[in-house]
N, C-alpha and C positions, 0 to 999 in steps of 0.2 A: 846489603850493598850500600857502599856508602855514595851516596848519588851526585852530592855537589863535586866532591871531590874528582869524581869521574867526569862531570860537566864542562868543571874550567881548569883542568887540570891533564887529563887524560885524551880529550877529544883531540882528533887528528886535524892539521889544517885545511885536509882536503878531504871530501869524501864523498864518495861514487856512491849515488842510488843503487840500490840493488837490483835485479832484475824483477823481484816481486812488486817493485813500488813502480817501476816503469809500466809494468801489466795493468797495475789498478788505476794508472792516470789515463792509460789508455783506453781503458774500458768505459771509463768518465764522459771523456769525449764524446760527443756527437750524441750523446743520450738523452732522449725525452723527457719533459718533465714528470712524469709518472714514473719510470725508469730511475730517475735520478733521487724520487721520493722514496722509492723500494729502496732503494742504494742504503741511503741514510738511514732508513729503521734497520736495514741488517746491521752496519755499524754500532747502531745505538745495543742493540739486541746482544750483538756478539759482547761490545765490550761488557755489558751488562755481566752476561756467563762465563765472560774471564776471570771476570773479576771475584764474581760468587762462587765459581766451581773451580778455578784456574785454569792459565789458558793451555797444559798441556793436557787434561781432562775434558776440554771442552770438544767436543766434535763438530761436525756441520751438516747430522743431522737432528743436536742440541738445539742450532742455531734456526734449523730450519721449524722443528716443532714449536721453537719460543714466538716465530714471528707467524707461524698457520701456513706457511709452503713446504711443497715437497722437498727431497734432496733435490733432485733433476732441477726444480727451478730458481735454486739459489744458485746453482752455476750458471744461470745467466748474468749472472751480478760477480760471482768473484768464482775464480778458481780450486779456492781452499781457502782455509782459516788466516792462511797465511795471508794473502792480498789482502784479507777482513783489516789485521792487524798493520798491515801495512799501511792501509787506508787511512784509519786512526793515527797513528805516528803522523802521518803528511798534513791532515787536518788541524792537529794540536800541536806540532811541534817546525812544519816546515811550513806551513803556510804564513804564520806569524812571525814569521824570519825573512820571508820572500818580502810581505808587507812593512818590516822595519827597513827595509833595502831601500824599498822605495821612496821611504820618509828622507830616507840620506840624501837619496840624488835630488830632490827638493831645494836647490843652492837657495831659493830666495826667504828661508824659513829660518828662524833665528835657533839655536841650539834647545832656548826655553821654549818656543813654540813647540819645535821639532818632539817635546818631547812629553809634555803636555798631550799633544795627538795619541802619542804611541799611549800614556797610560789611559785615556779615554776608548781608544780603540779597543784595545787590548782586554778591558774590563768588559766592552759592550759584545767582544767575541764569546770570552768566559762564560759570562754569564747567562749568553741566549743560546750554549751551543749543550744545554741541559747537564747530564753528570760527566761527560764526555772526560771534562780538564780532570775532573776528582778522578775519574776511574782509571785515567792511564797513567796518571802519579801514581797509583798503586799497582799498577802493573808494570810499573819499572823494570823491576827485579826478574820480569818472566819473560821481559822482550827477549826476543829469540837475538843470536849472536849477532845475526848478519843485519840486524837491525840497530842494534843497539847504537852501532858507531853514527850513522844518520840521527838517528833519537839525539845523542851527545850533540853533534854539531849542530843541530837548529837550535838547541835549548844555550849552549855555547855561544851561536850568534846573539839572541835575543839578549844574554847579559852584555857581550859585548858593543851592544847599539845604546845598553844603558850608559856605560863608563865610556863610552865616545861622547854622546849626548852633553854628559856631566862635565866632565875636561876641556869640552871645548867649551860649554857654559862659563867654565869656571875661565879660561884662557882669555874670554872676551868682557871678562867683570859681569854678565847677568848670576852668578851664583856664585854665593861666598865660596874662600879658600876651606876643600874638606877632602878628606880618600874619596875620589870616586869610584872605586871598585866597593868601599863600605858602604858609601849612599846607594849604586846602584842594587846591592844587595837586599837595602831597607826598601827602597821603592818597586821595588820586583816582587817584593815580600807583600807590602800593602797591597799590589795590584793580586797578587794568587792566593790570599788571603780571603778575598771578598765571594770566591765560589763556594767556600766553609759555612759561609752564614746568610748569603743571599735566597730569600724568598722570593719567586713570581708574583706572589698575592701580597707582598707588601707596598708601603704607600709608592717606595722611591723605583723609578725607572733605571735600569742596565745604565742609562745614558747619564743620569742625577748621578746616581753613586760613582759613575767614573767621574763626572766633575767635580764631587766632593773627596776624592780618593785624589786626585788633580792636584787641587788648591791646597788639600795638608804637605802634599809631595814638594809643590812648587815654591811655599811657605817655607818650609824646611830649609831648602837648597839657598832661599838669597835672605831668610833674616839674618841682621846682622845687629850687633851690640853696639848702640848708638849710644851718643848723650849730649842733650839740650844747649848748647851754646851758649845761642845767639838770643837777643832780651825779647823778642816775638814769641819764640820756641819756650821760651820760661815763662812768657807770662800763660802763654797757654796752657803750660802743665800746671800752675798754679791753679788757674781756673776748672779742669778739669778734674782737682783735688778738692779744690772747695766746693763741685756739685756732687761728688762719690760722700762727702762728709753731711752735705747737708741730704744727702738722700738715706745713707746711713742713721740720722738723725731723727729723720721723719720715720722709720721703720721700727727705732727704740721709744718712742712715746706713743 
């Protein structure tokens, strides 16, 4: 399946939640914290044996042995496999779209801040929300039909919040002239990039790595190809050559 393509290309401009996904927001509601904690290890569990077994192969009483409940008691949590999957899609795909909404209506937020947030955020979801992101990029292909179009249009929004971001950056002079549909690409990429190679145990926190993930993004979007003028500007760059040469120097003897 060819998935971008289907992304921004094929997604519909409107699309009705399914009746599975209304079930599982509702069942959400009102639910204890213990309740809500079982919730999450079913999803993690399921998409786990979607992903290792497939999700037409996988049952829910797979799901029920992998996490130590009965059948009976995993229907306190979801209907069938289906609301499992549906849950996942809303988690990964419609929640982070719901959350770029609201960075928009933010009028007092410059397009560079505006957007700066979303890759910080966005990285610090990624990456605390365990294999979650990696597993349902690979379960693309197995979303069931009636999901697929929802799946499309959240992933559809979030590019589109990038190339508004970027246009109107670029409209108001904080980011050089460039495709914003090519940059937003690059910076979407950097941000879903970092679930590939991110460790828990390593030194930099969810939150450091999105600010360094940030500044290369934000770096990109407004340097611009200058040159030295003015006789301050020059003498500066002169000085700035003569200590690279004398520190060059002191390295070779």
């Amino acid at each position: 399946m060819n998935r971008p393509e289907t992304i921004l290309d094929n997604a519909p401009s409107s699309v009705e939640a399914p009746e599975v996904l209304h079930r599982g927001t509702e069942a959400r509601n009102g639910s204890n914290p213990r309740k809500e904690l079982v919730r999450e290890q079913l999803i993690d569990i399921a998409a786990q044996l979607f992903d290792s077994k497939g999700y037409a192969q996988t049952s829910i009483n797979d799901i029920a042995s992998a996490i130590g409940l009965g059948r009976s008691a995993v229907y306190h949590y979801f209907r069938n496999k289906e609301e499992i999957l549906a849950a996942l899609v809303e988690a990964e795909a419609l929640e982070p779209s719901h959350q770029l909404q609201e960075l928009i209506e933010q009028r007092d937020l410059t397009p560079s801040q505006r957007l700066r947030l979303a890759i910080v955020d966005g990285i610090k979801r990624r990456l605390t929300s365990g294999s979650r992101f990696l597993l349902l990029s690979r379960l693309e292909a197995q979303i069931p039909e009636e999901l697929g179009p929802l799946y499309n249009q959240g992933r559809r929004d979030i590019y589109d919040f990038y190339v508004r971001c970027i246009s109107d950056g670029i409209a108001r002079g904080e980011f050089r002239p460039t495709d914003p549909k090519i940059a937003a690409f690059a910076v979407i990429g950097m941000a879903n990039w970092t679930s590939r190679w991110y460790s828990p145990h390593g030194a930099l926190s969810p939150q450091e790595i999105g600010e360094i993930i940030a500044d290369f993004a934000m770096h990109g979007l407004t340097a611009r190809d200058s040159a030295v003028t003015d006789e301050t500007g020059v003498r500066a760059a002169l000085q700035s050559m003569r200590e690279q040469i004398d520190w060059l120097e002191k390295k070779l003897t």
